[in-house]
C-alpha positions in Angstrom: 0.0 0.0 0.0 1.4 3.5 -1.0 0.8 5.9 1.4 0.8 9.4 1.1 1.5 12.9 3.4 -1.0 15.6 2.8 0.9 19.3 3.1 -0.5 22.5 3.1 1.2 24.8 0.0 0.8 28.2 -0.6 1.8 29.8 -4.1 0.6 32.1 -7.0 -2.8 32.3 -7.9 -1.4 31.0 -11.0 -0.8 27.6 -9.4 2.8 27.6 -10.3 5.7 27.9 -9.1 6.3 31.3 -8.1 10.3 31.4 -7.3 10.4 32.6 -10.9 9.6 36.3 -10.1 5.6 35.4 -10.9 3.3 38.6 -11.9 3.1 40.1 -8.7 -0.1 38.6 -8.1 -1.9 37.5 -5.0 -0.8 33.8 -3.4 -3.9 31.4 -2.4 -3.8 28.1 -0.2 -3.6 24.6 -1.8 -2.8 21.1 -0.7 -0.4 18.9 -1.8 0.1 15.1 -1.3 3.5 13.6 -0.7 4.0 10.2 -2.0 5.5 7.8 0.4 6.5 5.6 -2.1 9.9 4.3 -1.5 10.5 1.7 1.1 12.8 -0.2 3.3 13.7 -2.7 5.5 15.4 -1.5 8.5 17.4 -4.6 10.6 14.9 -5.3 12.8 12.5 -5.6 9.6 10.3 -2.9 10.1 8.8 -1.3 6.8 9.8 2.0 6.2 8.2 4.3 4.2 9.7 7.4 2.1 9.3 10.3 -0.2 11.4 11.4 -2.9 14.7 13.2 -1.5 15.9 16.7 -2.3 19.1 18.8 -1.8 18.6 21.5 0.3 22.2 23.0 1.9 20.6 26.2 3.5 18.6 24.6 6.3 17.9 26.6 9.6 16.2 27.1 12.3 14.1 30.1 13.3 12.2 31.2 16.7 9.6 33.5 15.6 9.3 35.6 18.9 6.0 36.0 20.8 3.9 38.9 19.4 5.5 38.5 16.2 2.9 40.2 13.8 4.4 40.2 9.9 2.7 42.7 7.2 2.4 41.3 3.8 5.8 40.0 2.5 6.7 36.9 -0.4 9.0 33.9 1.0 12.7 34.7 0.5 12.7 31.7 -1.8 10.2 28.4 -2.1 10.8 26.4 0.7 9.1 23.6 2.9 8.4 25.1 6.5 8.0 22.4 9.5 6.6 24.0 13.1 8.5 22.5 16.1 7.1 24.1 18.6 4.2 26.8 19.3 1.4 27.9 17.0 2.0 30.1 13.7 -0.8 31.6 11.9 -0.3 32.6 7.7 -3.0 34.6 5.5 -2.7 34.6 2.0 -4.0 37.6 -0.5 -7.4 36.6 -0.6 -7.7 36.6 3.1 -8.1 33.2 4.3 -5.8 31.9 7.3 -5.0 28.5 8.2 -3.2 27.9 11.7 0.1 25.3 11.9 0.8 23.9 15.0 4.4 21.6 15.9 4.7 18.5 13.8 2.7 20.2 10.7 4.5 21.3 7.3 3.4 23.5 5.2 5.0 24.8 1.5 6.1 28.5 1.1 6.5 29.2 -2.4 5.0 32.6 -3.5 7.8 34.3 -3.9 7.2 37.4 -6.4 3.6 37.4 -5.4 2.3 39.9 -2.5 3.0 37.4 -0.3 1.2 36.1 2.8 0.7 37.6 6.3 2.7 35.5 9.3 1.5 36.1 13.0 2.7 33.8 16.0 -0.4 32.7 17.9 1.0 30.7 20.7 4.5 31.6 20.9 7.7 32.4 20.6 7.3 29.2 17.2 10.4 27.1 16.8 10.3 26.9 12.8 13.3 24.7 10.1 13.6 25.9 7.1 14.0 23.9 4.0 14.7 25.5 1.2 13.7 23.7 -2.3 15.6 24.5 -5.4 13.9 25.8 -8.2 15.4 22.9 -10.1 12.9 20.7 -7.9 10.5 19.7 -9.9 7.2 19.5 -7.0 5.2 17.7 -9.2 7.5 14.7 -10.1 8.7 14.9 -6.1 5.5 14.5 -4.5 4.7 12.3 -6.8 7.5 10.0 -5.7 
C-alpha cells in the first residue's frame, strides 16, 4: 500500500511555481500530497516508508518571537516550512488563514507574489527551514 502525506502549500494564484519572479499577483492556499513511495527494510525488519529526496544546503532554524505580527511579505525563496514548537498563523492575499501547530509542514512558495501575512499565535514558534531549489520539480517529487 502506497501511502501518502498531505501538506498545506501556498503559491501564486497562478498555481505555479512562483520562485520565478511570478506577476506580482496574490498567493492562495492549496494542498499537496506527498507520496511515500519508497521503502525499506530497517534490521529489525520494520517497513519504512519514504518520499522522494531533495538537496537542500541552507537549512535553519528560526524562533519567531511571541507577538510577532508580519505585514504582507513573499518567501525569500520556495521552501518547505516544519513547526516545532508553538502555534503560527499565515493569511494569504485573498484573506483566508489556516493555523500550523508543531509537527505540521506547510510549502512557502510565493515568492514574487504579494506574499502572505505571518503572525505567532501561541509563541515564541520554533520553525526549520528547508529551502527547495527551483530545479525541484514539485510535481515529479511529491509524486514519488
Amino acid at each position: 500500500m502506497v501511502r501518502a502525506m498531505r501538506i498545506t502549500w501556498f503559491h501564486g494564484e497562478s498555481g505555479e511555481h512562483s520562485g520565478d519572479g511570478g506577476s506580482g499577483g496574490g498567493s492562495v492556499f492549496d494542498e499537496l500530497d506527498i507520496t511515500l513511495g519508497r521503502e525499506r527494510r530497517d534490521a529489525q525488519g520494520h517497513l519504512l516508508r519514504s518520499s522522494n529526496v531533495f538537496a537542500s544546503s541552507l537549512v535553519q532554524f528560526t524562533e519567531l518571537p511571541a507577538g510577532l505580527d508580519q505585514t504582507w511579505h513573499p518567501a525569500p525563496r520556495r521552501q518547505l516550512v516544519t513547526i516545532l514548537s508553538g502555534m503560527l498563523e499565515v493569511t494569504v492575499s485573498d484573506g483566508s488563514a489556516r493555523r500550523f501547530g508543531a509537527g505540521e509542514v506547510f510549502l512557502a512558495d510565493d515568492a514574487g507574489t504579494s506574499g502572505h501575512r505571518t503572525r505567532v499565535v501561541d509563541g515564541p514558534v520554533l520553525v526549520q527551514f528547508a529551502p527547495m531549489g527551483d530545479e525541484v520539480d514539485l510535481t515529479a517529487w511529491a509524486a514519488g
